[in-house]
C-alpha positions in Angstrom: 185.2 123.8 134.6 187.9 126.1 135.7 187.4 129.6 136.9 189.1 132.3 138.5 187.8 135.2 140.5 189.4 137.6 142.8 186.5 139.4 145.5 187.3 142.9 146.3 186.0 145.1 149.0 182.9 144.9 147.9 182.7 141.2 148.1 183.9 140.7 151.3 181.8 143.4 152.8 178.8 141.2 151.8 180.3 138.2 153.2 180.5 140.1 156.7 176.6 141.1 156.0 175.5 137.4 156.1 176.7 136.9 159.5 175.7 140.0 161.2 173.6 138.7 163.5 176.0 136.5 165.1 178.1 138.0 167.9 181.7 137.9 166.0 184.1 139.6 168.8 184.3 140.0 172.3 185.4 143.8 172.6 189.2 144.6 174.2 188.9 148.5 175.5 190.5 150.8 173.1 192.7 151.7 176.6 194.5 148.6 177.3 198.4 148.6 177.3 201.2 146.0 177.1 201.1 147.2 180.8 197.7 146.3 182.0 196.6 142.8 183.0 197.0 140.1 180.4 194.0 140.6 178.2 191.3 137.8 177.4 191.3 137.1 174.3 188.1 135.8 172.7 187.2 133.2 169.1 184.3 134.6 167.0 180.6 132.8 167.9 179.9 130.6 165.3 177.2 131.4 163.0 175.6 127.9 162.4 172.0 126.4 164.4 173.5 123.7 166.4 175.4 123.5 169.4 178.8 121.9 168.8 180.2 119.2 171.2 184.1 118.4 171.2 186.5 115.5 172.4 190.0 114.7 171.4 191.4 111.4 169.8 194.9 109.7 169.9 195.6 107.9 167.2 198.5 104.9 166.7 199.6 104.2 163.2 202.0 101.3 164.1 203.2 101.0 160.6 204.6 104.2 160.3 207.9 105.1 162.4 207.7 109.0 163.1 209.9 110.9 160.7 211.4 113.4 163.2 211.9 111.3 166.0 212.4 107.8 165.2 212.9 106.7 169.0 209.0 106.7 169.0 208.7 103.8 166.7 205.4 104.9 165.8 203.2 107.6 164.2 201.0 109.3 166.6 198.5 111.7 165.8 196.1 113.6 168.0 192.8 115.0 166.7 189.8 117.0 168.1 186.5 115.9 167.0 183.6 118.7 166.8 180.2 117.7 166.0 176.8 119.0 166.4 175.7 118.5 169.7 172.3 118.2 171.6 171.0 121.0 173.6 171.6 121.1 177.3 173.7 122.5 180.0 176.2 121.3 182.4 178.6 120.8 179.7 182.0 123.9 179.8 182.7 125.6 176.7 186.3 123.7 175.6 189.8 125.4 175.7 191.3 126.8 172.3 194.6 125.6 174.7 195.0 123.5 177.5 197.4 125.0 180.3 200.0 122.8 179.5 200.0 123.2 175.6 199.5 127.4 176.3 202.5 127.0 178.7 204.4 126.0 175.7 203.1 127.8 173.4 204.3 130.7 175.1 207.9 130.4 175.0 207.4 129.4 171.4 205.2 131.8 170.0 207.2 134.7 168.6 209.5 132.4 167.4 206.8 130.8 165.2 205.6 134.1 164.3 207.8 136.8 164.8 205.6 139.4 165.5 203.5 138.1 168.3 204.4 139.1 171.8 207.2 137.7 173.5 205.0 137.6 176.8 201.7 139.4 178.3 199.1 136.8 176.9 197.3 134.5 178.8 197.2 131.7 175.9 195.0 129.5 178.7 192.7 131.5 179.1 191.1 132.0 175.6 187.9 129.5 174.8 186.6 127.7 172.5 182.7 128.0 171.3 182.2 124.0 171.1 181.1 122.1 174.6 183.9 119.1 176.1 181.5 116.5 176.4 178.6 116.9 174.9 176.5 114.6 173.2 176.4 114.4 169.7 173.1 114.6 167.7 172.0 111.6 166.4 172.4 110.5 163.0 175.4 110.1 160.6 176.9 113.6 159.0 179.6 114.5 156.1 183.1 114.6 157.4 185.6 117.4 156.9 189.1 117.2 158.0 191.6 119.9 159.1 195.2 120.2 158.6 196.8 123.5 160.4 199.6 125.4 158.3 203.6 124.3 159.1 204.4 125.3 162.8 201.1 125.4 163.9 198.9 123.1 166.1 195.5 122.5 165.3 194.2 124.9 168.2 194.9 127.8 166.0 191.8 126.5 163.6 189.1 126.2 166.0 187.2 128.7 164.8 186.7 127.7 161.6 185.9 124.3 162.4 183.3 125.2 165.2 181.8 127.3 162.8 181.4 124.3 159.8 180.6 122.1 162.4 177.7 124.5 163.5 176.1 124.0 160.2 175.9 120.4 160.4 179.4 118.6 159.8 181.4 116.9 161.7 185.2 118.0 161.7 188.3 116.7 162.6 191.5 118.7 163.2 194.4 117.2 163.2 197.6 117.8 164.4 200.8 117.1 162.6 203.5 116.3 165.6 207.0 117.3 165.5 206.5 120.4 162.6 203.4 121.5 165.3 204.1 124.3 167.7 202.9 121.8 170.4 201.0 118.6 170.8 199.7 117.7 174.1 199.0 113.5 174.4 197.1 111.8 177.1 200.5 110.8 178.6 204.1 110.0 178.0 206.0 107.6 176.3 209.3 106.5 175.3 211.1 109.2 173.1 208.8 111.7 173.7 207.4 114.3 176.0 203.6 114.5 177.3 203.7 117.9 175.5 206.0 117.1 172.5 207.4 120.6 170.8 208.1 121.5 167.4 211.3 120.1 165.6 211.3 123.4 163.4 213.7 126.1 163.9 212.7 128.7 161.8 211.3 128.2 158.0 212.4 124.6 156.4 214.5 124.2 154.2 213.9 121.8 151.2 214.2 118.4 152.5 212.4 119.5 155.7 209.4 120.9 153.5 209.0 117.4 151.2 209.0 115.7 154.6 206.3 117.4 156.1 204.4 117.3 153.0 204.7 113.7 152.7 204.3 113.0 156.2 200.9 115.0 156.6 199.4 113.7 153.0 199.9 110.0 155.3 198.9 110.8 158.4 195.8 112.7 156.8 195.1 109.4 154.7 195.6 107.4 157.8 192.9 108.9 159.7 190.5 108.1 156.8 191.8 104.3 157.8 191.4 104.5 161.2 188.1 105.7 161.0 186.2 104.5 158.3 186.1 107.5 156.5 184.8 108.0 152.9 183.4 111.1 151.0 184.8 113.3 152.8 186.3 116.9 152.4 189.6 117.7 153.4 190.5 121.8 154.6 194.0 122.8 155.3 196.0 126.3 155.5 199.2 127.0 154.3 201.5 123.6 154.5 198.0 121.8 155.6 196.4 123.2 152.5 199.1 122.0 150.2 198.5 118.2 152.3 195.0 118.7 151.4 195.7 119.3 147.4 197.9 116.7 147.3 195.8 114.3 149.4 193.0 114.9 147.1 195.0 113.5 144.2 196.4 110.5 146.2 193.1 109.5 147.7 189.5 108.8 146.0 187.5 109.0 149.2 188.6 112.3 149.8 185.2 113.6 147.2 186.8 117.7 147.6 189.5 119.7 148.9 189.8 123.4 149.6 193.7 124.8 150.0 194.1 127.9 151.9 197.8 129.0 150.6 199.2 126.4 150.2 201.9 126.0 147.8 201.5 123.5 144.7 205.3 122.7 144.7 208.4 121.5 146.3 210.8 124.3 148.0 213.4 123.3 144.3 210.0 124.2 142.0 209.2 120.4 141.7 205.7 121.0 140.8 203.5 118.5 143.1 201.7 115.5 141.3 198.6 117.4 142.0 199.8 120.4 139.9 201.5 118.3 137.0 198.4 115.5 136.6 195.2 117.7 137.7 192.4 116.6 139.5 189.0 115.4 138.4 187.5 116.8 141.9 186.6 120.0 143.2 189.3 121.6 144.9 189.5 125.8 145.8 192.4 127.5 145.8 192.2 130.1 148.3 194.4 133.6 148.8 195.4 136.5 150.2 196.7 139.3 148.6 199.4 140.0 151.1 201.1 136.8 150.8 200.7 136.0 147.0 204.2 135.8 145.1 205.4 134.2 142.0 206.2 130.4 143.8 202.6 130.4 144.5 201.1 132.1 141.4 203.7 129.4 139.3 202.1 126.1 141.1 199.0 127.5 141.0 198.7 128.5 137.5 200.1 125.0 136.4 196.8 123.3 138.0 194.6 125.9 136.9 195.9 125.5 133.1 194.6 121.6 132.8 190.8 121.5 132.6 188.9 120.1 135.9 187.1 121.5 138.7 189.5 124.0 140.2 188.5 127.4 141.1 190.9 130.0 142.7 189.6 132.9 145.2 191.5 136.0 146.6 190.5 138.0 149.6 192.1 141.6 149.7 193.5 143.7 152.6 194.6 140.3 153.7 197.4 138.1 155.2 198.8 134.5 155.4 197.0 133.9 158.5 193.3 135.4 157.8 192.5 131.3 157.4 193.3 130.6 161.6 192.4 132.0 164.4 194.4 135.2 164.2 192.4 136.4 162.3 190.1 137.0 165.6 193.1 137.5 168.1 195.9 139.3 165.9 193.6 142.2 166.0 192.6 141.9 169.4 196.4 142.1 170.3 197.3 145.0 168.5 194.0 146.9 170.4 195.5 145.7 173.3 198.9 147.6 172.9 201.2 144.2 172.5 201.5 144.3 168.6 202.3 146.9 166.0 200.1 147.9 163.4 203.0 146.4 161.1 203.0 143.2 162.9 199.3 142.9 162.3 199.4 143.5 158.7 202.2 141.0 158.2 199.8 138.4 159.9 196.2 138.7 159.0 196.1 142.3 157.2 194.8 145.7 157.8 191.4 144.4 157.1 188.9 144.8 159.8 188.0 140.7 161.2 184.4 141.7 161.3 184.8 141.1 158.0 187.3 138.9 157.4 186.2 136.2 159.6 182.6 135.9 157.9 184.5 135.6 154.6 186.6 133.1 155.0 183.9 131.1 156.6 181.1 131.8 153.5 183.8 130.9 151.2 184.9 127.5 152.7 181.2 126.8 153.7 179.7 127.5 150.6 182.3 125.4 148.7 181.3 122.6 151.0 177.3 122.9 151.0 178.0 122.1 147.1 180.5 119.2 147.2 180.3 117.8 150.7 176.7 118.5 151.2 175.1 118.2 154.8 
């Protein structure tokens, strides 16, 4: 069944309600400046019971050359795998960035996103709420994968993921290399860097798009390969979310899909198989109301006209990236004296992320519970 629904205030004001008890933000004092010491930024807690453990994965496909640097001869992916952990201590809270990945992502930040500061963050310094180390819980648990929006690494999702992982999943983010901001390997190798940087230089054009749509539909398939994966759920935000649509349609063990603004079409209008065919699993369409236009209304409309399990969602006094992190440190920034109020807007929205950030996580949990249940 096909529905449609667009929240209002009122409906994300309850979705902040049901995680009021969690701590969401660390506070930034209302008198910091772009001249005072680079402030810390800080992720919302997640909201779930368990502790959540972390470690990172590199991944060889060695039947796949990589598309934007064919030197490599292979496809390499890197992944962070967050899972509910056991209790204990002794084990740090893990990096959103790693110094080295940070140290890039600094000089490449406001070209990514225009509006973030050119300099005065300490991208190190902010951490994650999931443990390096520690040991899983025992048993066997649902798998949801992560695919971070076009110039973005899969840092900027940690949140999120934490937080599902917090309520009993185990999630994998996963990076796309070469259309990432930055992806830090365990070492070098021939044709690329340690720290390999984004091939993007500024928004893609049309053959650039297809081929990081078609790359990341692979490399998310892959990973199901690799591991063993089946039934799982696939999450993914802007060009991530349109992987994750697409993906669905390709790929029967993926059992539902949510697609956080992701468009349903090529960069020409070439509607996406996905859009054109429809698809006999669940799969959300999520939105803002600061980023919706008619390219996305169009692709999405064609899905929602053929009958199957597609629901669409809108959150208002929202941007493009209320789904990622900045949701937490866009706002944070701004308090902080180092972004306008215009520059925040254009990112996340006006909306305050006490609210936000519980939305987007009832929405995509909730989705979950139902089709990938714990």
């Amino acid at each position: 069944m096909t529905s449609s629904f667009t929240p209002g205030r009122r409906s994300l004001v309850k979705g902040a309600l049901a995680g009021i008890a969690v701590p969401l933000l660390g506070a930034v004092p209302a008198s910091a400046t772009a001249h005072a010491a680079a402030p810390i930024l800080r992720l919302p807690a997640p909201s779930g019971p368990y502790p959540v453990g972390a470690r990172t994965l590199h991944l060889i496909d060695s039947s796949r050359n990589d598309p934007w640097k064919p030197r490599i001869g292979v496809r390499e992916l890197m992944l962070t795998v967050l899972r509910p952990a056991v209790p204990g201590r002794g084990f740090p809270r893990a990096p959103q960035m790693t110094p080295d990945a940070a140290a890039h992502f600094t000089t490449v930040a406001q070209p990514i996103h225009p509006p973030l500061p050119a300099a005065g963050v300490d991208w190190a310094a902010t951490l994650t709420h999931a443990r390096a180390g520690a040991p899983p819980l025992p048993g066997r648990r649902p798998v949801l994968l992560y695919s971070p929006g076009g110039g973005d690494a899969r840092t900027m999702g940690s949140s999120l993921a934490v937080d599902l992982a917090s309520h009993g999943w185990t999630v994998l983010t996963v990076d796309h290399p070469g259309d990432a901001a930055e992806v830090e390997f365990p070492n070098e190798r021939p044709g690329r860097e340690r720290v390999r940087p984004t091939v993007l230089e500024g928004p893609p054009d049309a053959a650039t798009f297809r081929t990081m749509i078609d790359t990341r539909v692979a490399d998310l398939r892959f990973v199901l390969d690799a591991l063993g994966l089946d039934r799982v759920g696939v999450y993914g935000h802007s060009a991530g979310g349109t992987a994750a649509a697409q993906a669905l349609h390709e790929d029967r063990r993926i059992a539902a899909a949510v697609n956080l603004e992701g468009y349903l079409d090529q960069m020409d209008g070439e509607l996406l198989p996905v859009a054109r065919q429809r698809t006999d699993r669940p799969l959300l369409l999520a939105g803002t109301d600061g980023f919706r236009d008619a390219r996305l209304d169009r692709s999405w409309a064609a899905l929602l006209a053929h009958a199957g399990p597609v629901a669409r969602r809108q959150l208002d006094d929202t941007g493009h990236w209320v789904f990622t992190d900045y949701a937490a440190l866009v706002p944070q920034l701004h308090e902080a004296g180092l972004m306008t109020a215009d520059g925040r807007a254009a990112m996340v929205g006006p909306a305050d992320p006490r609210v936000t950030v519980p939305a987007v996580r009832d929405l995509v949990r909730s989705f979950f519970a139902r089709h990938v249940p714990r």
